[in-house]
N, C-alpha and C positions, 0 to 999 in steps of 0.2 A: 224137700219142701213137702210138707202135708198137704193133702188136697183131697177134696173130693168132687168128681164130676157127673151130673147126670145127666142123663138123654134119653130119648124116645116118649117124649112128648109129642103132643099135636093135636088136630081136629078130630073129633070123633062123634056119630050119631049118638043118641041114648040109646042103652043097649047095646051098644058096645066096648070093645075092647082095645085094653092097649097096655106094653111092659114098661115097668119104666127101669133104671139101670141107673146105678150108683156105682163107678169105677173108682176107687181108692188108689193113692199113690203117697208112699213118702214114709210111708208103717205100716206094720204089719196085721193086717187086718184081723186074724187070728182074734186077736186079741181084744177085740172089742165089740160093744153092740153096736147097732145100727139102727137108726131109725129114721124113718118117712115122716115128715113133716107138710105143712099145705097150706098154705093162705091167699085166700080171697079178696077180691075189691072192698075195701071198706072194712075188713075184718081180721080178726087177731088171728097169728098163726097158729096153727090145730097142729094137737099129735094126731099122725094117722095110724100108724104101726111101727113096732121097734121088733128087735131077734136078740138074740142074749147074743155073748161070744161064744168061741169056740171053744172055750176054757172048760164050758163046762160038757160034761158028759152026752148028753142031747138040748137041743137048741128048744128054746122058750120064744112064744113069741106071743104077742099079745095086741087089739083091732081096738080103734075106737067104735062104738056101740054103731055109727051111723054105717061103717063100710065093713060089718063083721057080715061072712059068710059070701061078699065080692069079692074080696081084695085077698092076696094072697103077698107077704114075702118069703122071701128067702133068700140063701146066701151061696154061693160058690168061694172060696176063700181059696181057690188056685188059680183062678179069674180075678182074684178081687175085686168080688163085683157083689153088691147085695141087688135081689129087685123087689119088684113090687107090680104083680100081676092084675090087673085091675078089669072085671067082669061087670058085667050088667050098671054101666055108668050112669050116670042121673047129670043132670043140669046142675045139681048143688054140687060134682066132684068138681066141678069147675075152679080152676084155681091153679098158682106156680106152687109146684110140690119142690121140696128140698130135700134131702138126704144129709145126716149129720152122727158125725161118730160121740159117742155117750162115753162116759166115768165107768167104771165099774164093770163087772162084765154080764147085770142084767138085763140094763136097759130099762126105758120109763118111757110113758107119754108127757113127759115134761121136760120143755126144751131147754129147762136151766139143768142140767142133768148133760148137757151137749157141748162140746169144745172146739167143734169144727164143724162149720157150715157150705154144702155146696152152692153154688149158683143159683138153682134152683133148672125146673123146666118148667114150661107152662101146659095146662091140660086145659083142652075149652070141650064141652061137652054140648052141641045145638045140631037141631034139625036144620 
């Protein structure tokens, strides 16, 4: 069964930190990108960051404008696990973030571009 599952959500100050982990089961991760996804009360799902696959020679990865220079992924693919390191948070990362494996093996901020959807975790960001 494909799947993918994330964790390490939770409450956090602004200005703070937290990982979040995307554990893959069911294929081989190798082989695809991966991307962070996030959506808010009231609001359409946002790409947040994707990573190419492994296929290619070095990993691409690419931020949306609002969490470039916070937010970091990356992949361990003996783990199968992608994360997404999330620094100096704000009130607006507020939101259930998702993880979802992508077509191709660049990856996009476009969630029609994604064939499998995890659960999601929830991230709340308040004093």
């Amino acid at each position: 069964q494909v799947q993918l599952v994330e964790s390490g959500g939770g409450l956090v100050q602004p200005g703070g930190s937290l990982r979040l982990s995307c554990v893959a089961s069911g294929f081989t991760l190798d082989y695809y990108p991966i991307g962070w996804f996030r959506q808010a009360p009231g609001k359409e799902r946002e790409g947040v960051s994707y990573i190419s696959s492994s296929a290619r020679r070095t990993y691409y990865t690419n931020y949306v404008n609002s969490v470039k220079g916070r937010f970091t992924i990356s992949r361990d693919d003996a783990k199968k696990t992608v994360y997404l390191q999330m620094n100096s948070l704000k009130p607006e990362d507020t939101a259930v973030y998702y993880c979802a494996r992508g077509y191709g093996s660049s990856g996009s901020l476009n969630e029609y571009e994604y064939d499998t959807w995890g659960q999601g975790t929830q991230v709340t960001v308040s004093s």
